[in-house]
C-alpha positions as CSV (number, residue, x, y, z in Angstrom):
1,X,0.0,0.0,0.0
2,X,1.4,3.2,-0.8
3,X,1.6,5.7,2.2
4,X,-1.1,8.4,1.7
5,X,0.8,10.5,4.3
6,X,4.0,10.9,1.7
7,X,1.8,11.2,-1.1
8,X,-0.2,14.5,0.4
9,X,2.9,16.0,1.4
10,X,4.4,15.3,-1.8
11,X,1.6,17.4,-4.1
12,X,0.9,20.8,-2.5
13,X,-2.7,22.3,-2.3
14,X,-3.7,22.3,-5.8
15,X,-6.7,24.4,-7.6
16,X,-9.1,22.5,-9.1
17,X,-11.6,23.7,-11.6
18,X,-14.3,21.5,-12.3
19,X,-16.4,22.0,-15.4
20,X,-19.6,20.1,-14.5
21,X,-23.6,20.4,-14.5
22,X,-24.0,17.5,-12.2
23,X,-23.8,18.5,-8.5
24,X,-24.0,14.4,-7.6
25,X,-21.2,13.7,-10.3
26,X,-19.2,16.5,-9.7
27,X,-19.3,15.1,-5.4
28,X,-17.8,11.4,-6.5
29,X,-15.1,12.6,-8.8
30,X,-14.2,15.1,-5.5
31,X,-14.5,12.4,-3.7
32,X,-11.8,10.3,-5.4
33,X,-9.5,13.1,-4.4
34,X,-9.8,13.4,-1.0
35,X,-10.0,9.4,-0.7
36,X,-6.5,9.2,-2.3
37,X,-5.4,12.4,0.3
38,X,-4.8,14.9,-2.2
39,X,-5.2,18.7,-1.0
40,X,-7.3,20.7,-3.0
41,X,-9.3,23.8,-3.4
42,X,-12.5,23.5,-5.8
43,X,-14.5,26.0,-8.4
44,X,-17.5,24.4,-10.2
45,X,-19.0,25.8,-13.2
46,X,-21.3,24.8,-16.3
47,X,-21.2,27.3,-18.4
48,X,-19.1,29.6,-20.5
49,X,-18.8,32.8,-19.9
50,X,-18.3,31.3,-15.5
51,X,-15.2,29.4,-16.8
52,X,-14.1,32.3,-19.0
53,X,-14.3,34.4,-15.3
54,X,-12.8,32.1,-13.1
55,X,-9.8,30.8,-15.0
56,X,-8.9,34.7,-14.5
57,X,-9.8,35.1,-11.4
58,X,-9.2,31.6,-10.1
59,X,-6.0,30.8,-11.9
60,X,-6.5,27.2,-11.9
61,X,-3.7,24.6,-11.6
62,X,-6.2,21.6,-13.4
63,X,-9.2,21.7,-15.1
64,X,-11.1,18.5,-14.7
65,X,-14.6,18.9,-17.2
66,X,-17.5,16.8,-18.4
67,X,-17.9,16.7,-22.4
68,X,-21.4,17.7,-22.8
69,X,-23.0,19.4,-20.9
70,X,-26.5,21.9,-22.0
71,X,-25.1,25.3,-23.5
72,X,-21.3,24.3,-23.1
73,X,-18.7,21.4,-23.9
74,X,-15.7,20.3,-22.7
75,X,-14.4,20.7,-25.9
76,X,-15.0,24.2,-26.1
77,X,-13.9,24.2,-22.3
78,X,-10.4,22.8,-23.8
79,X,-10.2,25.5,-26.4
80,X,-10.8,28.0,-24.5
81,X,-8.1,26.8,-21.7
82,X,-5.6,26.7,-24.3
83,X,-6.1,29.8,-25.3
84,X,-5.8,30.8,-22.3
85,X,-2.5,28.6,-21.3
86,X,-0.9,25.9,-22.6
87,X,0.5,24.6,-19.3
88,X,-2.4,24.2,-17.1
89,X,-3.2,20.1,-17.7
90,X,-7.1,19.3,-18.6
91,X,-8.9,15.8,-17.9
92,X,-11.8,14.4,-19.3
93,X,-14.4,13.0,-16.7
94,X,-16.8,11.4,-19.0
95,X,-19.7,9.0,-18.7
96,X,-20.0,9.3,-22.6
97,X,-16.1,9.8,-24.4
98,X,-15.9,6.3,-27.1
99,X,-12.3,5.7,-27.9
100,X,-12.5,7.4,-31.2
101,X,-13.6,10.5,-29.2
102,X,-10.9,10.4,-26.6
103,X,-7.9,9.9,-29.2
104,X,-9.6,13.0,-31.0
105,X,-9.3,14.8,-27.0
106,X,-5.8,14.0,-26.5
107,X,-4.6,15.5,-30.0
108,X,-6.9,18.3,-29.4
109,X,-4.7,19.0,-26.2
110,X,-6.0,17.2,-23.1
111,X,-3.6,15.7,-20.9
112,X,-5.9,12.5,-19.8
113,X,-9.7,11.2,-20.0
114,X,-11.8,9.0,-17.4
115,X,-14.6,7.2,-17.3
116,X,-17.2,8.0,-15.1
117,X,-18.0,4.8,-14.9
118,X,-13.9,3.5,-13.7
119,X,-13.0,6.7,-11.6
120,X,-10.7,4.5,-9.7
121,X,-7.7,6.0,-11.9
122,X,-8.6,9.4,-11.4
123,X,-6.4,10.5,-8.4
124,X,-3.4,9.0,-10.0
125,X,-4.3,10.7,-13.2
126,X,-4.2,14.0,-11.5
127,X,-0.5,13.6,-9.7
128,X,1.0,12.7,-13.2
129,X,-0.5,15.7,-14.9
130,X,0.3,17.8,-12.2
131,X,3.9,16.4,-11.9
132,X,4.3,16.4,-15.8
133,X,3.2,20.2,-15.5
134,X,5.6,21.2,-13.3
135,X,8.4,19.1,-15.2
136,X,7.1,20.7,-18.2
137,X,7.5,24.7,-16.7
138,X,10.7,23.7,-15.6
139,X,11.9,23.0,-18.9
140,X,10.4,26.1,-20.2
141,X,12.4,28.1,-17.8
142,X,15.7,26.1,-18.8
143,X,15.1,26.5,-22.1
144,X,14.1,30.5,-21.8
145,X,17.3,30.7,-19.4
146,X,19.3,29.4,-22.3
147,X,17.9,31.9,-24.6
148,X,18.9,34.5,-22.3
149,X,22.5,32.9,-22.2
150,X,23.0,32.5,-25.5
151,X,21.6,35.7,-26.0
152,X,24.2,37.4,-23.5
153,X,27.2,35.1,-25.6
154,X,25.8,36.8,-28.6
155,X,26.4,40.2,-27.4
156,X,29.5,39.3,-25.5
157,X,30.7,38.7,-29.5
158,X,29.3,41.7,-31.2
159,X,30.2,43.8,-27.9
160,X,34.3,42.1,-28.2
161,X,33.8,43.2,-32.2
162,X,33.0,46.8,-31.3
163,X,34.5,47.4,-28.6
164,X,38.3,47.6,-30.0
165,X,36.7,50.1,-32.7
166,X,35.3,51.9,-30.4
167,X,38.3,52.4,-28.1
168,X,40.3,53.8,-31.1
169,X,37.3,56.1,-31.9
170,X,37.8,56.9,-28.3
171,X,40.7,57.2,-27.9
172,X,41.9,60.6,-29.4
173,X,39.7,62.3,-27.2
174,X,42.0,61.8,-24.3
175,X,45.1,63.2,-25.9
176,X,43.4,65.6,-27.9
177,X,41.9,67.2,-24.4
178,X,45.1,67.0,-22.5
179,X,46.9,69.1,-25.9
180,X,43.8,71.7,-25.3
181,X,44.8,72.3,-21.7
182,X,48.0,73.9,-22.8
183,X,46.7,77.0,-24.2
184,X,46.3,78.1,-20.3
185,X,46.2,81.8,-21.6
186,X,42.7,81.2,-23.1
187,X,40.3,79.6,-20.4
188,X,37.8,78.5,-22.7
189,X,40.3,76.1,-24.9
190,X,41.4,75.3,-21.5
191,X,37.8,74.7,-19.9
192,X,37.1,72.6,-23.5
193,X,40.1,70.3,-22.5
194,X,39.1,68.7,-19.9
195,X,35.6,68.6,-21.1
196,X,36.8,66.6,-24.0
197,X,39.4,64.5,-22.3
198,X,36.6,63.3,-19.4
199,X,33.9,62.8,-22.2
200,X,36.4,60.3,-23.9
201,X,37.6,58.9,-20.5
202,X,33.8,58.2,-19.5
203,X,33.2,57.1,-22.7
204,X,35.7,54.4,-22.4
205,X,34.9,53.2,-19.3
206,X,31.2,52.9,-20.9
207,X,32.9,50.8,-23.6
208,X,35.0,48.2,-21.0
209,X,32.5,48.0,-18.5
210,X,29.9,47.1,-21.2
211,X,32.5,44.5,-22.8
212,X,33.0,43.5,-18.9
213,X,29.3,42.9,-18.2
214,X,28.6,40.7,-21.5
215,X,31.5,38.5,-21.0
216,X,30.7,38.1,-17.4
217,X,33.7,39.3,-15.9
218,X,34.4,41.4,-13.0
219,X,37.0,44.4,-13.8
220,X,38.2,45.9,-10.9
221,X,38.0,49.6,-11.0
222,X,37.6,52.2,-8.2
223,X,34.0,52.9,-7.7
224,X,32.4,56.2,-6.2
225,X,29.5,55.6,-4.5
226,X,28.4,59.2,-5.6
227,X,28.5,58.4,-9.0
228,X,26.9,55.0,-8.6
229,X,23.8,56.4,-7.2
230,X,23.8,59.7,-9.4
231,X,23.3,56.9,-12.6
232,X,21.3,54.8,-10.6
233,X,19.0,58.0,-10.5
234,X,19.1,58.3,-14.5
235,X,18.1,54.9,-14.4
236,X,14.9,55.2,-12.6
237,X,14.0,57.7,-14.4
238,X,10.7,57.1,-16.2
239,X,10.4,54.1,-13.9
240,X,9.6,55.6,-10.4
241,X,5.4,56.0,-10.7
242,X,3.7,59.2,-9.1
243,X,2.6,57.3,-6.0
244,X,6.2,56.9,-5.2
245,X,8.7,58.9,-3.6
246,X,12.3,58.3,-4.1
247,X,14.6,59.2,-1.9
248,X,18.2,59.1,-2.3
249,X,20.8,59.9,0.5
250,X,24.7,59.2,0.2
251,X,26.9,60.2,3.8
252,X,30.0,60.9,2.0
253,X,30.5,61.8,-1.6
254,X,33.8,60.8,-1.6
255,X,33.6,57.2,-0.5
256,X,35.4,54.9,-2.8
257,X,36.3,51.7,-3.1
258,X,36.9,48.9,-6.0
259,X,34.2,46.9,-7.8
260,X,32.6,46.9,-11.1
261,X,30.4,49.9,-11.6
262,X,28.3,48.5,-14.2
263,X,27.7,45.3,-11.9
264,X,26.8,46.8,-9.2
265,X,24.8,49.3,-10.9
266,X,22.6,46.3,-12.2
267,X,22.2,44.8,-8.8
268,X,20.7,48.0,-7.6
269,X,18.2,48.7,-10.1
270,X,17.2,45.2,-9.8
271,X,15.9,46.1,-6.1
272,X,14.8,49.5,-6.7
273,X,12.7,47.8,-9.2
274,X,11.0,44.8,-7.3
275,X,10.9,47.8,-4.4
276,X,8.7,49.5,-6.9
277,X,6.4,46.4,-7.8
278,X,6.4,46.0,-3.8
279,X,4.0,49.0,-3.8
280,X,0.9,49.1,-6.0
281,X,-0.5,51.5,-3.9
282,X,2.4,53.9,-3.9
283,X,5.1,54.4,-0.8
284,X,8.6,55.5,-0.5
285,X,11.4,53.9,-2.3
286,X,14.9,55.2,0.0
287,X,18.5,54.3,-1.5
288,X,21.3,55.0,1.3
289,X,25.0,54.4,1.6
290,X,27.4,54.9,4.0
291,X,30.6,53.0,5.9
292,X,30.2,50.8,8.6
293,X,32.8,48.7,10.3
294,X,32.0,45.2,10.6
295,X,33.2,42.9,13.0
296,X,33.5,38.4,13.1
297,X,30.4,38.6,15.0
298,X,28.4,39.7,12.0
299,X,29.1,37.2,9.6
300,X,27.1,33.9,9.3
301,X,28.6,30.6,9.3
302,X,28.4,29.8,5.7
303,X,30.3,33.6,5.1
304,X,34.0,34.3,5.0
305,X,34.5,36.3,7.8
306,X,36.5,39.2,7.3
307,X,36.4,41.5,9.8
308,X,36.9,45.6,8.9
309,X,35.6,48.5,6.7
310,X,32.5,48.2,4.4
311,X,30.4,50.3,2.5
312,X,27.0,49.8,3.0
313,X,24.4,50.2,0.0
314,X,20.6,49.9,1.4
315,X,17.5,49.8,-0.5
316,X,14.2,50.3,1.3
317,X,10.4,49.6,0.8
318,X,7.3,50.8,2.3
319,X,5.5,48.1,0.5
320,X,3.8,44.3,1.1
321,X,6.3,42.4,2.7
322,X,7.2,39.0,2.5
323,X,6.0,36.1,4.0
324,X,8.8,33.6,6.0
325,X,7.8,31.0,3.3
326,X,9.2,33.9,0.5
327,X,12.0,34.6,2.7
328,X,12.9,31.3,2.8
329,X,12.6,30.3,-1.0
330,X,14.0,34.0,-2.3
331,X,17.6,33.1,-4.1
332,X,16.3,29.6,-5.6
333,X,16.9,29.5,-9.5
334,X,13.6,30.5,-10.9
335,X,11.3,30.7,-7.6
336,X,9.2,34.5,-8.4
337,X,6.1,35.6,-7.2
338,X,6.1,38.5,-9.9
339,X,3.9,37.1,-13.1
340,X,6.1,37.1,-15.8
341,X,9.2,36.7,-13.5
342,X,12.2,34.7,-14.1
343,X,13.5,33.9,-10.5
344,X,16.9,35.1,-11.3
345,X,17.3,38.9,-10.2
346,X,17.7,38.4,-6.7
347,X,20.2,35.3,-7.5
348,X,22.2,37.7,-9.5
349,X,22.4,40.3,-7.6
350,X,23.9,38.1,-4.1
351,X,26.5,36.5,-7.1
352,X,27.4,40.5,-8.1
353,X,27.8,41.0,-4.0
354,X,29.7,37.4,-3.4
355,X,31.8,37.8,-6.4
356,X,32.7,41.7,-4.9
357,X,33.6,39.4,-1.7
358,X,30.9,41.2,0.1
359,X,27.7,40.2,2.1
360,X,24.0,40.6,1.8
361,X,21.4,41.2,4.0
362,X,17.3,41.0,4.0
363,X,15.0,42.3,6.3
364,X,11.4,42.5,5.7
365,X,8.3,42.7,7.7
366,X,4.7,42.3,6.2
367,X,2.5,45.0,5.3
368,X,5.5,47.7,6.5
369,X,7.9,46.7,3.9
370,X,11.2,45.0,2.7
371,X,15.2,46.9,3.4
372,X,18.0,45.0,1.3
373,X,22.0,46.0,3.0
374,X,24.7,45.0,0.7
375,X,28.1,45.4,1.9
376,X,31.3,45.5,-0.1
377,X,34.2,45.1,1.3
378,X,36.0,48.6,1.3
379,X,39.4,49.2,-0.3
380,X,42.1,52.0,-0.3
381,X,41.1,54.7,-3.4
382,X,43.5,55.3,-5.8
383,X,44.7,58.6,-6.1
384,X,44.6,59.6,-10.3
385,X,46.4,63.0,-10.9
386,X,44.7,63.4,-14.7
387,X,45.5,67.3,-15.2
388,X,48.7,68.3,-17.2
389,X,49.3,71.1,-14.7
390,X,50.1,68.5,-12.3
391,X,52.5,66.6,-14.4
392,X,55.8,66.4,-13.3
393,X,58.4,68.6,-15.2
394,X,60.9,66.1,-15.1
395,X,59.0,64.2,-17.7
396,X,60.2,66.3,-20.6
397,X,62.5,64.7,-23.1
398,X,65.9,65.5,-24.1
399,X,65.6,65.0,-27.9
400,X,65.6,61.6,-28.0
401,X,64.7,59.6,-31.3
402,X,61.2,57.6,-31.0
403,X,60.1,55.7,-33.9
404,X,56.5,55.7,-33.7
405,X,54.7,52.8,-35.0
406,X,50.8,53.0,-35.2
407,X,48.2,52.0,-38.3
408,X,45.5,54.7,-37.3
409,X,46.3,57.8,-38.8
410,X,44.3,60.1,-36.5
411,X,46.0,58.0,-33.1
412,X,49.5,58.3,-34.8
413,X,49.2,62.0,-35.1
414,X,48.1,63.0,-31.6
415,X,50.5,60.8,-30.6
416,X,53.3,62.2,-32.1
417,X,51.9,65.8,-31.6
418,X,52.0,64.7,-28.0
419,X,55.4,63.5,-27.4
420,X,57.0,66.2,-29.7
421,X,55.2,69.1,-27.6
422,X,57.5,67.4,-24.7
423,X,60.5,67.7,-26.3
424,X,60.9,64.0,-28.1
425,X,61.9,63.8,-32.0
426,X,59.6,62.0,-32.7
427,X,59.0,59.7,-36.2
428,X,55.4,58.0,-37.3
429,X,55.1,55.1,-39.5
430,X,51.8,53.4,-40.2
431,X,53.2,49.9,-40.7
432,X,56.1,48.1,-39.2
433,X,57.0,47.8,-42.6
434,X,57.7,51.8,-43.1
435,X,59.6,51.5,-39.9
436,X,62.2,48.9,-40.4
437,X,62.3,51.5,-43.9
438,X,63.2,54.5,-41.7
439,X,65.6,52.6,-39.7
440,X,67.2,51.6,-42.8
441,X,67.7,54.6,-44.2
442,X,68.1,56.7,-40.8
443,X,69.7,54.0,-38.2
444,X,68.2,52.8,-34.8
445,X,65.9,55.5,-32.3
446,X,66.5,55.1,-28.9
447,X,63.3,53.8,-28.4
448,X,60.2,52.6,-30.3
449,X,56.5,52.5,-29.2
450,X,54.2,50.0,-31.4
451,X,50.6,49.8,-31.2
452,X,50.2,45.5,-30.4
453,X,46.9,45.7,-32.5
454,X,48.3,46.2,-36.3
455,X,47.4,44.0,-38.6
456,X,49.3,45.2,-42.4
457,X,52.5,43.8,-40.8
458,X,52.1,42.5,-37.3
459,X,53.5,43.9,-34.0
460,X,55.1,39.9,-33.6
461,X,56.5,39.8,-36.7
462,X,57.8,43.7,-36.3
463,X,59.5,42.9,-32.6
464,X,61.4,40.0,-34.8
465,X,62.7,42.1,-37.0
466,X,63.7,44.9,-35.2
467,X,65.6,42.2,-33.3
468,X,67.5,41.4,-36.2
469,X,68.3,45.0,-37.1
470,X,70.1,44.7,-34.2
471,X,67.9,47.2,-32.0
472,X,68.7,46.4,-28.5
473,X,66.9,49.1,-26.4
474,X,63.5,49.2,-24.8
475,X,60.2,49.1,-26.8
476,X,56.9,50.1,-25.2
477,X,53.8,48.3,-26.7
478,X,50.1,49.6,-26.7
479,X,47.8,47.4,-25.4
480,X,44.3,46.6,-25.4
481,X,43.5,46.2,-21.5
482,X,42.2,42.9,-21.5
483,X,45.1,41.7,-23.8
484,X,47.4,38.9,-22.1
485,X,50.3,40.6,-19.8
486,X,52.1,37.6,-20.7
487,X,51.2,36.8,-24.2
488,X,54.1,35.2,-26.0
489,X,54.0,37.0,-29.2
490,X,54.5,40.4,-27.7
491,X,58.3,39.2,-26.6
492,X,61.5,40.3,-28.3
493,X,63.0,36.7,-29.4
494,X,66.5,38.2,-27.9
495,X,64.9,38.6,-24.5
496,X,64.9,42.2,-24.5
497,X,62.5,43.6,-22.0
498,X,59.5,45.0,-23.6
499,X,56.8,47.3,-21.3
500,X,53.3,47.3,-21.8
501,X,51.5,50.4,-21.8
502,X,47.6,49.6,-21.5
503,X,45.1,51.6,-24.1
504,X,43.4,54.3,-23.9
505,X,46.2,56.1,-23.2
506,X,46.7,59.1,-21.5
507,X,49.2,62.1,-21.5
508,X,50.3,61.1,-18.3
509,X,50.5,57.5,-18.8
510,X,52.7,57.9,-21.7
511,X,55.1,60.4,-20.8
512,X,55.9,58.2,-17.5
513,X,55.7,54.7,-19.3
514,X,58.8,56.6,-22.2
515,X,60.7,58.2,-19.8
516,X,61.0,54.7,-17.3
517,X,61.7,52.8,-20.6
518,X,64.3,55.1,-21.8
519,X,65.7,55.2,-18.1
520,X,66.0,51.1,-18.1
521,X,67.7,51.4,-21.3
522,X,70.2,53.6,-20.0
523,X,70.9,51.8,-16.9
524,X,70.9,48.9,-19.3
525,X,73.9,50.2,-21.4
526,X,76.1,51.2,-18.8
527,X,76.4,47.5,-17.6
């Protein structure tokens, strides 16, 4: 005998709706239900536009109909359920369905059909269509979650494509500004500067963290939390209905620390949004940050404890709740109680704050609302000094010879604008080809800086030769950022020591990355 006990507990409470003008034969088929302890809550109806309301309303998890029945049918019951959904299972219960007629049901789209007469099979009928159902959504979610991964692998290509493009479009903005801030004797060139060198800075940091969030990879960059929550704002715009109040506060402007922006800026919006759903009625939505200092005490078991500084991003409610059952089902893959919801934002957003080797934190109490902490872990900022003013003076050449060596005509001219202005004699080639020409005819520079990403003769197969023209001083290499730091074709086959120098590139950057290379290769020569 199988134990009924195990059975009940294994099907939950189900929704029946029962499409039947019999009171007597609707009461046995009921009755075969509770006999074989199955949990259930019942509708009964017999005529159209009843079922039409009550599938709404109701939102059934079987249907279990009669076929004929006066004004209505249970094959017009069946049509209209599948217009309606195509996952909620239907069985016949039927003193009159032949066996042509019930082949004809089950391609028309009911799940199973039983005889009124032999209702013995009913109950086990209804826990395979209900356990087939539910093995049937879960596929649906697999299968729409691997749409929505091969979706994101999709854009991680395009996004990989453009992005390099993109950079070099970039790019010139950054040099181009910094060359404007010399004309200090006329404020507005100097104002349009660094208007133009942040605009291209932002702009790239657009581009990588964009590349970073489709691949799936965390970049480490220093976030301010200002600047988080000022785009978070943007964000909601449009989003945040009249009955809602948003209010944003943020302790210290100038709180820092590392973590992906873009990441981090997902996770937010994720909560403001389900804060928003939270409240049909209207409320107030609050986003805070601050620092806090945490210590072992705080941590749960299955947390690595690490004691110190955090910054604290919350995100409050004044909405519906949630339940202990909610609480306690919130992060599993594809649980929701939003119609239409995947069961994956809330999972995503504790990966962004595990993989950011911070913490998370839900408290929630019903009818007052819901107050999501994250805390990230905080870090030491790093101090950027981006204005020329502040360069130091010492970075000024001494007329050595650079032999320039980039494809893109508008990078190769700022470029060598940039180092000539700080007293370089500089030469630009656009191939390694018309390089190893001017070496030829003019002899070796003291140093030579090659874009890696050339593709009319290769930065490889350029290092090799310059090798064999017997160049024996430093070279410094442009990189793309993500670009291996120890790829092997971007090595000198005589072992030379070669410096990377990551793109976009800045004034700064450049100046310090020539004048350390031509230092080395100093040092170098007197040994």
């Amino acid at each position: 005998m199988p134990d009924k006990s195990n059975q009940q507990r294994a099907l939950p409470r189900i929704r029946v709706l029962q499409v039947e003008d019999s009171p007597l034969d609707a009461e046995l088929v009921l009755t075969e239900l509770q006999a074989d302890g199955i949990d259930y809550e019942v509708r009964l109806v017999d005529d159209e536009p009843a079922f039409v309301e009550t599938l709404k309303a109701f939102k059934p998890h079987i249907v279990l109909s009669d076929l004929s029945m006066p004004g209505f049918s249970g094959q017009r019951a069946l049509e209209l359920l599948r217009d309606h959904s195509t996952d909620i299972p239907f069985i016949y219960v039927s003193a009159t369905l032949g066996e042509e007629a019930a082949i004809a049901a089950l391609r028309e789209g009911a799940t199973d059909y039983i005889l009124k007469q032999n209702p013995a099979r009913l109950a086990s009928a209804v826990r395979r269509a209900m356990r087939e159902a539910d093995e049937q959504r879960a596929r649906a979610r697999a299968e729409a979650e691997l749409i929505r991964i091969q979706r994101f692998e999709s854009l991680a290509m395009l996004a990989g494509g453009l992005s390099h493009d993109l950079r070099n479009l970039l790019q010139p903005l950054l040099l181009a500004g910094d060359s404007l801030q010399d004309y200090q004797d006329d404020p507005r060139l100097a104002r349009l500067g660094v208007l133009v060198r942040d605009c291209g800075r932002r702009g790239l940091e657009m581009v990588q963290s964009m590349l970073s969030f489709a691949r799936g990879a965390r970049r480490a960059e220093q976030v301010k939390v200002q600047a988080l929550v000022d785009a978070l704002s943007l964000l909601l715009q449009g989003s945040v209905p009249r009955t809602v109040t948003l209010d944003i506060e943020v302790s210290d402007p100038q709180l820092t620390f590392e973590g992906n922006h873009t990441e981090l800026q997902q996770c937010l919006l994720n909560l403001c949004l389900n804060a928003i759903q939270a409240m049909p009625a209207g409320g107030v939505l609050r986003v805070t940050t601050g620092s806090v200092k945490l210590d072992q005490g705080f941590f749960l078991e299955h947390e690595d404890a690490l004691p110190g500084e955090y910054v604290r991003l919350t995100v409050t409610d004044t909405g519906v709740g949630m339940t202990e059952e909610v609480r306690k089902r919130l992060f599993e893959p594809f649980f929701t109680t939003k119609e239409g919801g995947t069961g994956l934002g809330l999972l995503s957003c504790r990966r962004i704050v595990y993989s950011h080797g911070g913490v998370m934190r839900l408290d929630s109490i019903i009818n007052e609302g819901c107050c999501f902490d994250l805390y990230i872990p905080l870090a030491r900022p790093i101090t950027e000094i981006s204005d020329l003013a502040e360069v130091d003076t010492n970075l000024h050449g001494n007329a050595e010879h650079v032999l320039l060596v980039v494809e893109e005509a508008g990078q190769l001219t700022l470029l060598s604008d940039t180092l000539d202005a700080w007293g370089y004699e500089v030469h630009g080639s656009q191939s390694g080809t018309a390089a190893l020409q001017w070496i030829e005819a003019c002899g070796l520079p003291d140093l030579v800086v090659m874009d890696a990403d050339m593709s009319l003769f290769t930065s490889e197969r350029t290092l090799a030769a310059l090798s064999q023209y017997g160049y024996r001083s430093g070279v410094l290499v442009l990189c793309r950022a993500d670009a291996p730091p120890d790829s092997p074709k971007l090595r000198m086959p005589d072992g030379n020591r070669l410096r990377r120098l990551n793109k976009p590139v800045s004034t700064r950057a450049l100046l310090h990355a020539v004048r350390d290379v031509l230092r080395d290769g100093r040092e170098k020569s007197r040994h």
